[in-house]
C-alpha positions as protocol buffer text, in pm:
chain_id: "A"
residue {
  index: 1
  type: UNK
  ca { x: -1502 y: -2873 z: 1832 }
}
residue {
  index: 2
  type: UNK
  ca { x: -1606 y: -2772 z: 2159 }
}
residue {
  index: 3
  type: UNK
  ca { x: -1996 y: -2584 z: 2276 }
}
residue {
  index: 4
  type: UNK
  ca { x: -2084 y: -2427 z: 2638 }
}
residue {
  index: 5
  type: UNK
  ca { x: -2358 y: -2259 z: 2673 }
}
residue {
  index: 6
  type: UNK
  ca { x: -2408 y: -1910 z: 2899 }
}
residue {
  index: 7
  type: UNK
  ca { x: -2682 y: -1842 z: 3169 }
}
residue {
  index: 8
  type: UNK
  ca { x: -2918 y: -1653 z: 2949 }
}
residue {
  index: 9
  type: UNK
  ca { x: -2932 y: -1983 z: 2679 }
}
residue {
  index: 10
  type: UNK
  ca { x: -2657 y: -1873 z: 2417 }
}
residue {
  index: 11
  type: UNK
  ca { x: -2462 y: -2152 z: 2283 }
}
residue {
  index: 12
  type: UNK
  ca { x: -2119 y: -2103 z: 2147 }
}
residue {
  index: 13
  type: UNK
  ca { x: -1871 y: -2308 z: 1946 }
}
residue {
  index: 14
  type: UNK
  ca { x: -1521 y: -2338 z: 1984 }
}
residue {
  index: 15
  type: UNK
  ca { x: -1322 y: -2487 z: 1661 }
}
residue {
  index: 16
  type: UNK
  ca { x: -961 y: -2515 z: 1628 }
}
residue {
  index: 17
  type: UNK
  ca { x: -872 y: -2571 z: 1307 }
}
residue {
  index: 18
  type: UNK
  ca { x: -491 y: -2717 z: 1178 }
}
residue {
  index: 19
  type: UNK
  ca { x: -297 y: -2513 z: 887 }
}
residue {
  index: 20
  type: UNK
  ca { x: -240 y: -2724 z: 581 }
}
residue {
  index: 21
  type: UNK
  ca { x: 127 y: -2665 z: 566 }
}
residue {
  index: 22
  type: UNK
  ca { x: 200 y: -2693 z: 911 }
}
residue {
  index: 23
  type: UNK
  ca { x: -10 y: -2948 z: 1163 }
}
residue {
  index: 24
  type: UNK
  ca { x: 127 y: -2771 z: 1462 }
}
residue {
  index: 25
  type: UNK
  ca { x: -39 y: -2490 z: 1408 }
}
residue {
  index: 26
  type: UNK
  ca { x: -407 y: -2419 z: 1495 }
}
residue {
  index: 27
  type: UNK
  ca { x: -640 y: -2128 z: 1412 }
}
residue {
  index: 28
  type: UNK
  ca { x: -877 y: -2077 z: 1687 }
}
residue {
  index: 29
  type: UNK
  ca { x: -1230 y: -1930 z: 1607 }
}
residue {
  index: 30
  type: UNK
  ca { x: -1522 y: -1932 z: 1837 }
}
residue {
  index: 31
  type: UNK
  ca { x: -1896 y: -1713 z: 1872 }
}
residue {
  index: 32
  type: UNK
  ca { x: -2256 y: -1769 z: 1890 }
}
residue {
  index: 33
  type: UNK
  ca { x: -2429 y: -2051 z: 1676 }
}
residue {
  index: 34
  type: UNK
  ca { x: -2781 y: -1986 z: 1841 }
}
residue {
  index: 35
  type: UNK
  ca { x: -3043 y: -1933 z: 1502 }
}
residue {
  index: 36
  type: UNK
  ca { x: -3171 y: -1645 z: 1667 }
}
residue {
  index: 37
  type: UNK
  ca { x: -2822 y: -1426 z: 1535 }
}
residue {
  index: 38
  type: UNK
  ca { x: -2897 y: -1572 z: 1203 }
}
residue {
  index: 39
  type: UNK
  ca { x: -2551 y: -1785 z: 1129 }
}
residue {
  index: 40
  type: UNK
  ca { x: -2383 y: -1419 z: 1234 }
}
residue {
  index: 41
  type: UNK
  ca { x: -2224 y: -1638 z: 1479 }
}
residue {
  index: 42
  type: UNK
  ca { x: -1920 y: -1329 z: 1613 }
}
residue {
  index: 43
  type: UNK
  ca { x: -2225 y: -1121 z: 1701 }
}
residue {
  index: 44
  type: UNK
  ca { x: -2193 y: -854 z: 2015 }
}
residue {
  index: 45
  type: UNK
  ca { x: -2496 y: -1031 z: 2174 }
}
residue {
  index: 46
  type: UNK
  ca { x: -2496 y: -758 z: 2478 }
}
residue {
  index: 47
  type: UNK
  ca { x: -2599 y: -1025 z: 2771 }
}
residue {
  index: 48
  type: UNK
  ca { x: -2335 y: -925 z: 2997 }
}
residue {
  index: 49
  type: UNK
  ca { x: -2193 y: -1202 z: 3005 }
}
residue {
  index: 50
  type: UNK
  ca { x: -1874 y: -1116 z: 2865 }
}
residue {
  index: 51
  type: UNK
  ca { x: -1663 y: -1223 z: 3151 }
}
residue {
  index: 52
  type: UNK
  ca { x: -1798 y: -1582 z: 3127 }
}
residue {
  index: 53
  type: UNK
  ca { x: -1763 y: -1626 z: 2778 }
}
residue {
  index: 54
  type: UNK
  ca { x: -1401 y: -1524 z: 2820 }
}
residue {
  index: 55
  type: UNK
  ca { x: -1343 y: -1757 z: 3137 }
}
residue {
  index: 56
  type: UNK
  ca { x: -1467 y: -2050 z: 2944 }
}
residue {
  index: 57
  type: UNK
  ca { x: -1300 y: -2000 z: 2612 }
}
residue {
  index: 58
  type: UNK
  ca { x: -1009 y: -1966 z: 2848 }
}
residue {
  index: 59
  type: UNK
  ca { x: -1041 y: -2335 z: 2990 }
}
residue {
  index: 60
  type: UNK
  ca { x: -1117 y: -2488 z: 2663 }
}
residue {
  index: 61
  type: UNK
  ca { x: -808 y: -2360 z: 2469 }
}
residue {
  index: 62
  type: UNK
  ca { x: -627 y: -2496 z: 2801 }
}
residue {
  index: 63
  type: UNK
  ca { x: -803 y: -2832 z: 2752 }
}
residue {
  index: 64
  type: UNK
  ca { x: -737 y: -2835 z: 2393 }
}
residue {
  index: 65
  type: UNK
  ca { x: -376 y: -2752 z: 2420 }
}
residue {
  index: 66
  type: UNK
  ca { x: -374 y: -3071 z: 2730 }
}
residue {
  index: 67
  type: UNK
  ca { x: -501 y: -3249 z: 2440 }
}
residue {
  index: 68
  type: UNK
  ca { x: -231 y: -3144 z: 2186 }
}
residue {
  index: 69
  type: UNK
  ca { x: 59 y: -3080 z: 2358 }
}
residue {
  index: 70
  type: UNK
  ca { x: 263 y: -3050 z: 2007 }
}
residue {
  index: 71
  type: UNK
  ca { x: 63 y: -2773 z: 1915 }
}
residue {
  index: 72
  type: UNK
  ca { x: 374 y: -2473 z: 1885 }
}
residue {
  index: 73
  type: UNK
  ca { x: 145 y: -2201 z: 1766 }
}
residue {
  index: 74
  type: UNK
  ca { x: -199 y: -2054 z: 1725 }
}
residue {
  index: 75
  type: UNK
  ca { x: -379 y: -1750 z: 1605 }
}
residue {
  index: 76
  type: UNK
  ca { x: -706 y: -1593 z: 1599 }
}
residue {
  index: 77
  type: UNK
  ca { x: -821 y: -1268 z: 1460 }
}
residue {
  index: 78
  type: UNK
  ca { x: -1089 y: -1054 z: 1640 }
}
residue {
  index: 79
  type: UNK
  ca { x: -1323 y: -988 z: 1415 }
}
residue {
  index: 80
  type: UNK
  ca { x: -1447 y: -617 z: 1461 }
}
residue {
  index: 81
  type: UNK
  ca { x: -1797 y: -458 z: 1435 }
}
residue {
  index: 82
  type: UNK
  ca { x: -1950 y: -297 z: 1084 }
}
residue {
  index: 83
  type: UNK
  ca { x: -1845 y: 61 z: 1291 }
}
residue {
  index: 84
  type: UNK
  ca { x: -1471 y: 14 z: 1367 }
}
residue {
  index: 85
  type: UNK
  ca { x: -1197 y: 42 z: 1139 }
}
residue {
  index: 86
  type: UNK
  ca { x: -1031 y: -250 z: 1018 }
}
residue {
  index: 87
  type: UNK
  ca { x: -684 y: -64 z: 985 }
}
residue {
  index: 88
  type: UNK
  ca { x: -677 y: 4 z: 1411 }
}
residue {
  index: 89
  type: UNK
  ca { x: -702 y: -248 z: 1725 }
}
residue {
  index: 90
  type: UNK
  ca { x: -1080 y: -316 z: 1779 }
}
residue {
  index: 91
  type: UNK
  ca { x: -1249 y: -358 z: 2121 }
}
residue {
  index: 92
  type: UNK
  ca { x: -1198 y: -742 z: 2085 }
}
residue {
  index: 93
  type: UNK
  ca { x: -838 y: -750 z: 2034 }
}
residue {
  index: 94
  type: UNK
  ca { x: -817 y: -502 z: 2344 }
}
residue {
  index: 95
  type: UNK
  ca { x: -1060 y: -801 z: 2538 }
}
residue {
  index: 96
  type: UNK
  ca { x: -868 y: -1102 z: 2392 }
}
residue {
  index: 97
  type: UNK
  ca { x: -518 y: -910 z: 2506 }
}
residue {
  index: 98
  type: UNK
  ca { x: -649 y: -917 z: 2886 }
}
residue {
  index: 99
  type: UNK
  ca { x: -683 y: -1298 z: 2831 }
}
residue {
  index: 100
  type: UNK
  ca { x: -373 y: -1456 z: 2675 }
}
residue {
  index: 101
  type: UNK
  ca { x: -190 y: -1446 z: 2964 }
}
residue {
  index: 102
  type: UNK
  ca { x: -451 y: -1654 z: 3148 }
}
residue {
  index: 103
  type: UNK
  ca { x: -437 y: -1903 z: 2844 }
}
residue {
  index: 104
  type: UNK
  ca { x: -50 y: -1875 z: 2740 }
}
residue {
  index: 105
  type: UNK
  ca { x: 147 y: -1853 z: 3057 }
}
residue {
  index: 106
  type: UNK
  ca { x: 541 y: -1873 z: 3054 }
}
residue {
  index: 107
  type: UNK
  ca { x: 698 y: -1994 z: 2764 }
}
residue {
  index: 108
  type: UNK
  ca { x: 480 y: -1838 z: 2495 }
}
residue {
  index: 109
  type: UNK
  ca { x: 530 y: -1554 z: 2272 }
}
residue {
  index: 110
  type: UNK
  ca { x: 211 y: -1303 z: 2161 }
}
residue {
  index: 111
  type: UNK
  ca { x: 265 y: -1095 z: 1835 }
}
residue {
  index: 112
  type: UNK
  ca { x: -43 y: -886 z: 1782 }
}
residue {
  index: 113
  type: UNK
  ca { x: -92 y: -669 z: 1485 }
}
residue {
  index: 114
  type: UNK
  ca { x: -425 y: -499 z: 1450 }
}
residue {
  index: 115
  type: UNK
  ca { x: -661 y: -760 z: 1521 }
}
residue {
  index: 116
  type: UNK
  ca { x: -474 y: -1060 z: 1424 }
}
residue {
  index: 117
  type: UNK
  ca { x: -297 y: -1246 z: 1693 }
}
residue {
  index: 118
  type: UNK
  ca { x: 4 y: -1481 z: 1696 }
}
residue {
  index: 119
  type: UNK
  ca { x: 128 y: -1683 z: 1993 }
}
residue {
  index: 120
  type: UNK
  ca { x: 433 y: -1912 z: 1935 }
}
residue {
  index: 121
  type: UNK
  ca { x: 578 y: -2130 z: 2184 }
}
residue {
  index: 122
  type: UNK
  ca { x: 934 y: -2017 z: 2299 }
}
C-alpha cells in the first residue's frame, strides 16, 4: 500500500492487491481516503490536479512493478460517475488510456473493454 498526497492536502492510497488463483496477478485500485469525501474514496474531487495524481500513480505502479518483477498482469477498472453509463467508456478509462503507455512500455499488452482494463506481459 502506497499514499502521496497533492498540493491542496488530498491524500490518496494506492493498493495492489494479488488474485487468489493466480499470485502474478495484481488488481490495482487507488482514490482519495481524506474524511472530508466521506470513505467515497474514487470521488471527482475537482482540484485540478488531475495531471499530478496521474504522474504519481504513474511512478508508483513503476515502483511496485521494480518491486515485483514476476508480476505478468494487472487490471483496474475505472470506476465511473452516478451520470455515465456503465455499458460505454467513461471519462476515466479515456484518462487512464493516455497513461498506460507511460506505465507499460514495450512488452505489454492492454485489453480494454468498457471500463475494465487488462495489461498482460508479452
Amino acid at each position: 500500500m502506497y499514499y502521496f498526497n497533492t498540493k491542496s492536502a488530498l491524500r490518496y492510497e494506492v493498493r495492489f492487491g494479488r488474485l487468489q488463483d493466480n499470485i502474478l496477478h495484481s488488481n490495482i485500485v487507488f482514490g482519495v481516503v481524506n474524511d472530508e469525501f466521506e470513505g467515497e474514496e474514487y470521488v471527482a474531487t475537482n482540484k485540478g490536479e488531475v495531471y499530478q495524481v496521474m504522474n504519481t500513480i504513474v511512478e508508483i505502479v513503476k515502483n511496485y512493478m521494480k518491486e515485483h518483477p514476476k508480476v505478468n498482469v494487472y487490471e483496474f477498472n475505472a470506476v465511473g460517475r452516478d451520470s455515465e453509463d456503465d455499458a460505454a467508456e467513461n471519462g476515466r478509462m479515456v484518462l487512464y488510456r493516455r497513461f498506460l503507455p507511460k506505465i507499460f512500455e514495450k512488452g505489454w499488452h492492454f485489453k480494454i473493454e468498457g471500463n475494465f482494463a487488462l495489461v498482460t506481459k508479452l
